[in-house]
MDTraj code that builds the backbone (N, CA, C; nanometers):
import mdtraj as md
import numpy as np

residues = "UNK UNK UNK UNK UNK UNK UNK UNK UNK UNK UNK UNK UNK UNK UNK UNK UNK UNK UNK UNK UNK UNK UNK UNK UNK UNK UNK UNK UNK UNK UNK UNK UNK UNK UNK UNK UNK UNK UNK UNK UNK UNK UNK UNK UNK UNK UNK UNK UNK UNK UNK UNK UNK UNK UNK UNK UNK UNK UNK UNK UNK UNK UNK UNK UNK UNK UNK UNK UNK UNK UNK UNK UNK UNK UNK UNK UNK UNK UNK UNK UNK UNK UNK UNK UNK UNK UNK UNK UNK UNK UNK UNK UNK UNK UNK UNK UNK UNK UNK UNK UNK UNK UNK UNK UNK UNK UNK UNK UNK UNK UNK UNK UNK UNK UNK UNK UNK UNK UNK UNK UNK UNK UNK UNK UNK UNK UNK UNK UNK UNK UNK UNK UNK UNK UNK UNK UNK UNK UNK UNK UNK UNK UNK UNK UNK UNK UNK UNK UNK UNK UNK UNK UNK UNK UNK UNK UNK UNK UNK UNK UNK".split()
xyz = np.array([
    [8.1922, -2.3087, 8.3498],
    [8.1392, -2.3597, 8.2247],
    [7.9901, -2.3932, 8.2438],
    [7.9089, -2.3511, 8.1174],
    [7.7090, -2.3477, 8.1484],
    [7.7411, -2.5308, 8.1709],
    [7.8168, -2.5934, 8.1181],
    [7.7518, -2.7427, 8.1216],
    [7.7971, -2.8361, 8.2416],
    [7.9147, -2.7481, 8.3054],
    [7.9409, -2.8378, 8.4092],
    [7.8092, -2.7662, 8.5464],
    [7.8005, -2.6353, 8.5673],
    [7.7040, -2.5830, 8.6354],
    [7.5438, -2.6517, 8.5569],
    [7.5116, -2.6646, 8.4592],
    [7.3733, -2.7335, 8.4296],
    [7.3307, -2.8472, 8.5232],
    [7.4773, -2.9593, 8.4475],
    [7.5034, -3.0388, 8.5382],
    [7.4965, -3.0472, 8.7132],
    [7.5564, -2.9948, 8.7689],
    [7.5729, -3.0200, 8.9219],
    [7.4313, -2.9944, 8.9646],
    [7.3743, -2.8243, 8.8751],
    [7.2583, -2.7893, 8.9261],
    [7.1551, -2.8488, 8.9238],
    [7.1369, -2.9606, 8.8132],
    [6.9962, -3.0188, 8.7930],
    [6.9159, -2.9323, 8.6857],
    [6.9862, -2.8539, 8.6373],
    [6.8814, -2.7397, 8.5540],
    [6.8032, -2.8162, 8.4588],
    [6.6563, -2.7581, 8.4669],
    [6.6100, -2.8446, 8.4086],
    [6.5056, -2.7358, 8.2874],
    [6.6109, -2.6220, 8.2987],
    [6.5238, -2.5045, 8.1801],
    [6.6473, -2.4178, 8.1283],
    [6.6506, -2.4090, 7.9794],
    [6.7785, -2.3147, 7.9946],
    [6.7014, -2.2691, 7.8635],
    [6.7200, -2.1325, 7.8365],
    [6.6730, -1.9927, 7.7488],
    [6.8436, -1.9550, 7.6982],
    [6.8743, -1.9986, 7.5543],
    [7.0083, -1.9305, 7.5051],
    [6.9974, -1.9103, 7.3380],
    [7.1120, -1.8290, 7.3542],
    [7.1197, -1.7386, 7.2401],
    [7.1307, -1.8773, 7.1358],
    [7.0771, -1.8549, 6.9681],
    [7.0882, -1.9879, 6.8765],
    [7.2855, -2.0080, 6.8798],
    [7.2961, -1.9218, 6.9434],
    [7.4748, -1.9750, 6.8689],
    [7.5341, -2.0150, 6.9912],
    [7.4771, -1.9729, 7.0913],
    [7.5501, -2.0796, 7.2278],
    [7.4588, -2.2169, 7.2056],
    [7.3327, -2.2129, 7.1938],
    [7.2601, -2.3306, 7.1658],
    [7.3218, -2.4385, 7.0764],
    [7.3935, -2.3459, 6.9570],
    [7.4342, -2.4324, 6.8741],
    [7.5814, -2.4680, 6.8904],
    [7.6856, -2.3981, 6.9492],
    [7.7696, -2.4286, 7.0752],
    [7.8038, -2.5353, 7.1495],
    [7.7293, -2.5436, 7.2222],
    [7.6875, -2.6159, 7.3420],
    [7.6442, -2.7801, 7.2861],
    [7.5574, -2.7445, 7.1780],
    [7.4730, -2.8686, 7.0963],
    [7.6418, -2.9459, 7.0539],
    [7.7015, -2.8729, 6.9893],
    [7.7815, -2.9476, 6.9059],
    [7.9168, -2.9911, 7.0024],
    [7.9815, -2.8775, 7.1203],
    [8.0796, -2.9129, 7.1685],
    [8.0698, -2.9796, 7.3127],
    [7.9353, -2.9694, 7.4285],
    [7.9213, -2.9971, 7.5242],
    [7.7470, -3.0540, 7.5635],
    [7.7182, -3.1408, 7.4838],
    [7.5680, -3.1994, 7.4634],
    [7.5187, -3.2430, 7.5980],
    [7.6709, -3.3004, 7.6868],
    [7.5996, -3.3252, 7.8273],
    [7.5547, -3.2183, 7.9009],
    [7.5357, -3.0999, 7.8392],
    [7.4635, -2.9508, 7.8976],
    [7.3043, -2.9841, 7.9244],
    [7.2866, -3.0680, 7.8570],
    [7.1269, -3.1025, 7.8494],
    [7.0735, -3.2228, 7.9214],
    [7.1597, -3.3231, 7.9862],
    [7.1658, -3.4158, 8.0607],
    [7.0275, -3.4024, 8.1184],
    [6.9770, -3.3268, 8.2173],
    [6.8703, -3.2907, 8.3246],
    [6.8258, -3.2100, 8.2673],
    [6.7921, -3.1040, 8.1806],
    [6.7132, -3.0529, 8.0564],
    [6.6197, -3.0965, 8.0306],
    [6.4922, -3.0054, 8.0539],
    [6.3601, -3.0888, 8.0510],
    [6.3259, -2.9787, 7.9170],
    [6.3482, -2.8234, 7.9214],
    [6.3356, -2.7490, 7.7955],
    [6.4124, -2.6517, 7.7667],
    [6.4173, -2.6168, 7.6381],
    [6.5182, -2.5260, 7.5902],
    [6.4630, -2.4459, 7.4993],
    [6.4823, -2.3047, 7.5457],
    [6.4510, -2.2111, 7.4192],
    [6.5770, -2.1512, 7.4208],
    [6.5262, -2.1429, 7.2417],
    [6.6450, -2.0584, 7.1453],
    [6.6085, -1.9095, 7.0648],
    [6.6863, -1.8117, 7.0339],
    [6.6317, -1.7590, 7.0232],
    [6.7621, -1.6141, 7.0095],
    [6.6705, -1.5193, 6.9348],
    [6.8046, -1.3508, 6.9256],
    [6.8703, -1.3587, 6.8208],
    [6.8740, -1.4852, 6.7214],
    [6.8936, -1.5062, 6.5688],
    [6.8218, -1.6398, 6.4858],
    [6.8612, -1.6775, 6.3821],
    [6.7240, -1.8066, 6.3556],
    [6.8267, -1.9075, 6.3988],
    [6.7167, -1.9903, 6.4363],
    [6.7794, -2.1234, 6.4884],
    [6.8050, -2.1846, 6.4121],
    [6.8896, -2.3075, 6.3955],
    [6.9662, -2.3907, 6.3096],
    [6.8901, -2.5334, 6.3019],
    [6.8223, -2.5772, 6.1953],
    [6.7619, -2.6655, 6.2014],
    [6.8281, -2.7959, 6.2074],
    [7.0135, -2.7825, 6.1663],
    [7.0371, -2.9101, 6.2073],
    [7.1131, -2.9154, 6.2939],
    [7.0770, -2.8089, 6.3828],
    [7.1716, -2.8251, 6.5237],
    [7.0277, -2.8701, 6.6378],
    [6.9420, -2.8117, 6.5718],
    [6.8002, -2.8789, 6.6533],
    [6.7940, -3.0010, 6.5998],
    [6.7983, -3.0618, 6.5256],
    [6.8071, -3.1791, 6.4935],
    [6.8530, -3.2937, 6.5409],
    [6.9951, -3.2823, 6.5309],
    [7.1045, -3.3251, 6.6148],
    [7.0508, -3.3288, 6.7770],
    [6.9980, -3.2238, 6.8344],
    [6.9789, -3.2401, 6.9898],
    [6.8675, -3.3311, 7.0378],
    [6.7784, -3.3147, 6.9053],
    [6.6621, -3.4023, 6.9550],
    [6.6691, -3.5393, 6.9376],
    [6.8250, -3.5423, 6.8540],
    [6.8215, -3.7374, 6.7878],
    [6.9014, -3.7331, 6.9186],
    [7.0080, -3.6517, 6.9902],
    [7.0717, -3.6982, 7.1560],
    [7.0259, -3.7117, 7.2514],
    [6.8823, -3.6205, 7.2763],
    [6.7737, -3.6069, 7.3809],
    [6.6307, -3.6018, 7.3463],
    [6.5775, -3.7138, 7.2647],
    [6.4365, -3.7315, 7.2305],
    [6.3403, -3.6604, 7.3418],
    [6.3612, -3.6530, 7.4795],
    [6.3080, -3.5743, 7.5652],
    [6.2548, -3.4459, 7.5130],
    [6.3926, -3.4053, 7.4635],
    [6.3876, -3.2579, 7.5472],
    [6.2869, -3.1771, 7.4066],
    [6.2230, -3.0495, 7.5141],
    [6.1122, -3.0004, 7.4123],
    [6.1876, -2.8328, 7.3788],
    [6.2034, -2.8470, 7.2571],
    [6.2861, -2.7642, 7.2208],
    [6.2048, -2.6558, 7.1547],
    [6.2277, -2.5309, 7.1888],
    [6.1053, -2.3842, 7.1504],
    [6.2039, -2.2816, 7.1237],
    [6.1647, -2.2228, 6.9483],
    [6.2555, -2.1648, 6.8956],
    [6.1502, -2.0395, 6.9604],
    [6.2239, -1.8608, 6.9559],
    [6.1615, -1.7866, 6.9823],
    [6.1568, -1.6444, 6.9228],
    [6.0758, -1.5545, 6.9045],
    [6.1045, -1.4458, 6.8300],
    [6.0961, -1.2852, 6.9226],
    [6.1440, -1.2502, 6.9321],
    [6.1238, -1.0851, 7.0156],
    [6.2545, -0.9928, 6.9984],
    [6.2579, -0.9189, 6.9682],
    [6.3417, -0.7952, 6.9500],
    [6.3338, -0.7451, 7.0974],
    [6.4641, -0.6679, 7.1631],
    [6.4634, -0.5997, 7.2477],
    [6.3237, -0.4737, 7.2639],
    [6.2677, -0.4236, 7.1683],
    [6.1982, -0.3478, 7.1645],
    [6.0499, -0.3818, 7.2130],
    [6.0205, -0.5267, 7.2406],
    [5.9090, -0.6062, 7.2459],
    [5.9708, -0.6737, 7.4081],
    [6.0330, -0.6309, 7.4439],
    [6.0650, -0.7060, 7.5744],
    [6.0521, -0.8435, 7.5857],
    [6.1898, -0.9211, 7.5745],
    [6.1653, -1.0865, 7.5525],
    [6.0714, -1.1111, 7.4370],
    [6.0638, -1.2494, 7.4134],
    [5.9623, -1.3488, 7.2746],
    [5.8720, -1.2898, 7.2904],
    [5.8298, -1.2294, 7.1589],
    [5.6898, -1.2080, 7.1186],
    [5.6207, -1.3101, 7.0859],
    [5.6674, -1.4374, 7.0096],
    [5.6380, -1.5672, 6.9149],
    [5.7347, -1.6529, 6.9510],
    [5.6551, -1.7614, 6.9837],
    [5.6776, -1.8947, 7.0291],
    [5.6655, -2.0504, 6.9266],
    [5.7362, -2.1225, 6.8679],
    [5.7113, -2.2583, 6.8229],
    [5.7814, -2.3712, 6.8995],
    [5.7360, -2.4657, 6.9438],
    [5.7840, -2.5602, 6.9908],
    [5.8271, -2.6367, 6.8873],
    [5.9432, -2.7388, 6.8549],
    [5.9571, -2.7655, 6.7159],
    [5.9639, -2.9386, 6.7881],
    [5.8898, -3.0093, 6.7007],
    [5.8354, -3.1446, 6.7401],
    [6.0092, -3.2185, 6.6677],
    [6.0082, -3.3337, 6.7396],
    [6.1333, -3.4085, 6.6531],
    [6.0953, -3.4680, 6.5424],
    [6.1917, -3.4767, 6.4591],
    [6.1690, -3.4890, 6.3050],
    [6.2360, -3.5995, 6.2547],
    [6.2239, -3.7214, 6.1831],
    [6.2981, -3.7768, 6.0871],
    [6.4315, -3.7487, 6.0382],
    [6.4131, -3.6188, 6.0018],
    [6.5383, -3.5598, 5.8924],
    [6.5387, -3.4119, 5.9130],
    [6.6220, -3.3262, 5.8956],
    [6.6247, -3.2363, 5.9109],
    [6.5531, -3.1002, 5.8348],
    [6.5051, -3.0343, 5.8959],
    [6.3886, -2.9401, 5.8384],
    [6.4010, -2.7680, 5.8823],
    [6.3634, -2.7579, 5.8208],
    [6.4081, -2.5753, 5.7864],
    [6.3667, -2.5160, 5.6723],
    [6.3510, -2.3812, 5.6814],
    [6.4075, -2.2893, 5.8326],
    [6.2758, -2.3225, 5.9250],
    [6.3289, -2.2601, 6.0472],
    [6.1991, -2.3206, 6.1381],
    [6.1540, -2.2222, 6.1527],
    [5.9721, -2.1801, 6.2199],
    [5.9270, -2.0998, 6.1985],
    [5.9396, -2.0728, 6.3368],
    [5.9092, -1.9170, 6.3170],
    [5.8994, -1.8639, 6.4994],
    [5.7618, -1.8665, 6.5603],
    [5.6827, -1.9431, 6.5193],
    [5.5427, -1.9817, 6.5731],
    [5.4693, -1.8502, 6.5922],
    [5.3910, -1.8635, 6.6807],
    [5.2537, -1.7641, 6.6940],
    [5.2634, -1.6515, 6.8252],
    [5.2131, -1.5875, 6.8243],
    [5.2266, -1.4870, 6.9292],
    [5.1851, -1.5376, 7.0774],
    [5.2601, -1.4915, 7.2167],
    [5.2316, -1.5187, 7.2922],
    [5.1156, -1.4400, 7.3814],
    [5.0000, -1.4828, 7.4759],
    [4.9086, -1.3862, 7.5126],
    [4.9394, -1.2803, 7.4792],
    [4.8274, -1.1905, 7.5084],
    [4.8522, -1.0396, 7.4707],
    [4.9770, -0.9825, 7.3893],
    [5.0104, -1.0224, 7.3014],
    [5.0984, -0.9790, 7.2357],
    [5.0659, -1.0094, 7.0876],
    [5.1015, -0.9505, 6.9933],
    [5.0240, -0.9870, 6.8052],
    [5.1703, -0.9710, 6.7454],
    [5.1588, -1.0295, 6.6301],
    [5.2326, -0.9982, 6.5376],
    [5.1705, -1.0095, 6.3995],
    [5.1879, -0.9192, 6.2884],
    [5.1121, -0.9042, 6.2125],
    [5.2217, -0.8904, 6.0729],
    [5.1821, -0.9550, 5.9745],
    [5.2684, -0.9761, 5.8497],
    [5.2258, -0.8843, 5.7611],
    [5.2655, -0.7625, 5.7040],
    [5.2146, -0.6394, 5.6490],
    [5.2784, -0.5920, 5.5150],
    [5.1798, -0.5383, 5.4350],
    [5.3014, -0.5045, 5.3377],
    [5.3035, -0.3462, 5.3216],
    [5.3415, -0.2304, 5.2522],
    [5.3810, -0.1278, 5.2469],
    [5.3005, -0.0085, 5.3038],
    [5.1567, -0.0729, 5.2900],
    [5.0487, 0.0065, 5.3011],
    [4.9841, -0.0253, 5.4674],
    [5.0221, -0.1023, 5.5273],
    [5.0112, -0.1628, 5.6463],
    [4.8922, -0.2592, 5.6383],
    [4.8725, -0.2978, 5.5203],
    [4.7866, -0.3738, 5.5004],
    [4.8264, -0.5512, 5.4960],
    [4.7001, -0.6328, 5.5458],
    [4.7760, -0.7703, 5.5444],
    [4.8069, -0.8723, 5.4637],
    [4.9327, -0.8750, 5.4475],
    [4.9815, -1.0003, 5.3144],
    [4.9043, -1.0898, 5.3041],
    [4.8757, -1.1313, 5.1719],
    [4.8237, -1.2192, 5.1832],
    [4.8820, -1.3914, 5.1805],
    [4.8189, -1.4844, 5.2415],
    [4.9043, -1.6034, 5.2763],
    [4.9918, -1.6690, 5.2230],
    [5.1067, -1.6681, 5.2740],
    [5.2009, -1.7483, 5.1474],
    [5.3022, -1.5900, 5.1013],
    [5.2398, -1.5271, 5.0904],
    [5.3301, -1.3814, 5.0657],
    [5.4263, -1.3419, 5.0969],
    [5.5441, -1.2953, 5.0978],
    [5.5747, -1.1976, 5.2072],
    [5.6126, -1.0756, 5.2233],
    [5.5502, -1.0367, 5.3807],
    [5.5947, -0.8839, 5.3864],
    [5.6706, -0.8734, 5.5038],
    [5.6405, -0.7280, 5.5244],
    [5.7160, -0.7155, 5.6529],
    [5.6530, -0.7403, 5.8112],
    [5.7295, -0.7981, 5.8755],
    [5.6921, -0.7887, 6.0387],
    [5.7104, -0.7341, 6.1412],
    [5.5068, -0.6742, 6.1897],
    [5.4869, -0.5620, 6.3250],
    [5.4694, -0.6580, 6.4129],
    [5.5112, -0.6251, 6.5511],
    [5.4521, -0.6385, 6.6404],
    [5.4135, -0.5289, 6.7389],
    [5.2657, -0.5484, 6.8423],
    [5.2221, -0.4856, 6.9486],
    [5.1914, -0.5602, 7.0556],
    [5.1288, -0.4796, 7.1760],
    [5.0913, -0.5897, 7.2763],
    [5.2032, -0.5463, 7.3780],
    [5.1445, -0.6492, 7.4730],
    [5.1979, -0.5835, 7.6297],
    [5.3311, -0.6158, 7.5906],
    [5.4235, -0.5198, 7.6963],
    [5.5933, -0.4975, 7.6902],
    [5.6435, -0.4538, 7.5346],
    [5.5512, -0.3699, 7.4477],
    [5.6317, -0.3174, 7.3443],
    [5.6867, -0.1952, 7.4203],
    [5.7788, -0.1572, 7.3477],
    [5.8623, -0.0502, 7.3806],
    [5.8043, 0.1298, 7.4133],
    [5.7972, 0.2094, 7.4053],
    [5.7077, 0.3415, 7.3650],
    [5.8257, 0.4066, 7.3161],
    [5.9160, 0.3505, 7.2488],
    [6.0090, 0.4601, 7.1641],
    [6.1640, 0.4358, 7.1993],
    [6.2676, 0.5126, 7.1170],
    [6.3633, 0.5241, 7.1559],
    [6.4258, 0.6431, 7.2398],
    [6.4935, 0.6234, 7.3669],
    [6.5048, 0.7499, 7.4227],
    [6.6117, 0.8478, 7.3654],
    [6.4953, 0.9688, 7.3631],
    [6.5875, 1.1388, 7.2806],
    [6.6217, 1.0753, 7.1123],
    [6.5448, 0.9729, 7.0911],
    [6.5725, 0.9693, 6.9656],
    [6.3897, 0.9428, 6.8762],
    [6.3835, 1.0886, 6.8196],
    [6.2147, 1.1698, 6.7811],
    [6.2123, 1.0783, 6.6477],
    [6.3035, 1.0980, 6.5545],
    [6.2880, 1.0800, 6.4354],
    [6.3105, 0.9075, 6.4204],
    [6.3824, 0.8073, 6.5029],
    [6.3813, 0.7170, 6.4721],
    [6.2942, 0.6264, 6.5217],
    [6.2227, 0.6814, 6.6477],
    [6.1096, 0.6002, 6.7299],
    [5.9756, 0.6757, 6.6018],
    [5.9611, 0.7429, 6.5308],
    [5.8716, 0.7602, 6.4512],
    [5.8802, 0.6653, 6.3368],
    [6.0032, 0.6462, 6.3082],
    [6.0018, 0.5723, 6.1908],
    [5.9853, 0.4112, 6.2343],
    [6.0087, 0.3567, 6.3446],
    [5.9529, 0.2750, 6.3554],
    [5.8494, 0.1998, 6.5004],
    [5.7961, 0.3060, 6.5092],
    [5.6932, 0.2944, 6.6046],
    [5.5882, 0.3682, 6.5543],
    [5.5055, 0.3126, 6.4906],
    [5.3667, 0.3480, 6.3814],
    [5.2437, 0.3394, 6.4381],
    [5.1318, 0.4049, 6.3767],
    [5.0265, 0.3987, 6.4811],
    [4.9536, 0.2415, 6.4199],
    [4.8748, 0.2076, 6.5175],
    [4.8315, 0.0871, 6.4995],
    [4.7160, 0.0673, 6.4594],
    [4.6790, 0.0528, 6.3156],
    [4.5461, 0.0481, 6.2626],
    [4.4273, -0.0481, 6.3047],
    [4.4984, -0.1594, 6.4057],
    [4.4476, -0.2740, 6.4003],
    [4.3925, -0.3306, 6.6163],
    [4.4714, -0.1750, 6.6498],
    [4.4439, -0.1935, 6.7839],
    [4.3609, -0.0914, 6.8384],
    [4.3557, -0.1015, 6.9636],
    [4.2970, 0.0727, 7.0347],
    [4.3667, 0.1894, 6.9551],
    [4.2800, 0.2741, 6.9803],
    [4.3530, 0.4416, 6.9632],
    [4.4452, 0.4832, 7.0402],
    [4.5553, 0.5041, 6.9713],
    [4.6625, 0.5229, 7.0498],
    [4.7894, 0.4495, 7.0204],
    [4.7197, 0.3174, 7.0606],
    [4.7847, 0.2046, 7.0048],
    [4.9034, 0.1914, 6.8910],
    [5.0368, 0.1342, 6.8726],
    [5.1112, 0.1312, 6.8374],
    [5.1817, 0.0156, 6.7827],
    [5.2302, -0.0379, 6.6688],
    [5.2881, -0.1214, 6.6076],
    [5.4488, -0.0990, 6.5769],
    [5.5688, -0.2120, 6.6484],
    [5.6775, -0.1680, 6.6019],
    [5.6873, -0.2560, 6.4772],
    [5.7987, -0.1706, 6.3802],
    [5.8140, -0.2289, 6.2628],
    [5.9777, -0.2838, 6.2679],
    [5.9643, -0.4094, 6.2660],
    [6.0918, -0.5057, 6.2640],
    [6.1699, -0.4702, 6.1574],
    [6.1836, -0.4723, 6.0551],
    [6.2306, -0.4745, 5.9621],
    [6.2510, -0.6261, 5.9113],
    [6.2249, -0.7103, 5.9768],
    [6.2049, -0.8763, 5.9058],
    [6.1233, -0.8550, 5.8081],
    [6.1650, -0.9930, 5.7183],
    [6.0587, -1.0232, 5.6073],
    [6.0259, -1.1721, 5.6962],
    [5.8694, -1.2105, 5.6980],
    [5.7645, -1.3101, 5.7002],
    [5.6975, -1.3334, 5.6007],
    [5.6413, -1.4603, 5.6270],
    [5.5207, -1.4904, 5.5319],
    [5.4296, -1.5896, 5.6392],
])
top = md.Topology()
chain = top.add_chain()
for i, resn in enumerate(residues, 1):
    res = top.add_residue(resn, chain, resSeq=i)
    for name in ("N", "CA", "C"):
        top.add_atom(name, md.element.get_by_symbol(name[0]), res)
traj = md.Trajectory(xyz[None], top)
């Protein structure tokens, strides 16, 4: 069990999926005992299961995260501060070094604030395609108007603003 091994181990970093996060939050909270941080992340996080953890462990610094397999690990990072009351949805914060994400709408042009369109990302550890598959790494691996030549933007299929 992650919480009796957290436990013995001293772990003091754990990276899990939002639904073991939210799991774990609700059925085995002493998982976080020695928990200094936690990222969540691979669906949206639950703002009142983050909630809940931070009113059990005011400590702990809790970082929701965003990356598609295609982007190798989080592209976008938010640390989400503790709150009063519960708040949502939470955002997936800002891009990590070398890596962008860009809020676009049909024309690959950029939404404007408050808008929303769809979300690219580029930057180190994007993918270069799907393998033996021509027509679907085209459709969403686009050239990148906004980087070097060459350069490439995958298209998430998320909506942002």
């Amino acid at each position: 069990l992650i919480s009796a091994l957290a436990q013995q181990h001293r772990v003091t970093m754990l990276q899990l999926s939002s639904s073991l996060f939210n799991y774990l939050t609700d059925e085995h909270p002493e998982t976080f005992t020695t928990t200094r941080i936690v990222y969540t992340g691979g669906e949206p996080a639950s703002p009142t299961h983050v909630h809940r953890l931070h009113g059990l462990r005011p400590h702990l610094t809790i970082t929701n995260g965003y990356g598609p397999a295609e982007s190798m690990g989080f592209t976008t990072t938010h640390t989400i501060a503790p709150a009063a009351e519960v708040r949502g949805p939470l955002s997936i914060g800002r891009p990590l070094t070398n890596k962008h994400a860009y809020v676009l709408d049909a024309r690959l042009r950029p939404s404007p604030p408050g808008t929303t369109g769809e979300l690219y990302l580029s930057g180190d550890g994007l993918a270069h395609g799907y393998l033996a598959q021509p027509t679907t790494t085209a459709t969403h691996f686009v050239p990148n108007p906004y980087g070097p030549p060459g350069s490439r933007l995958y298209r998430t299929g998320d909506q942002a603003h």
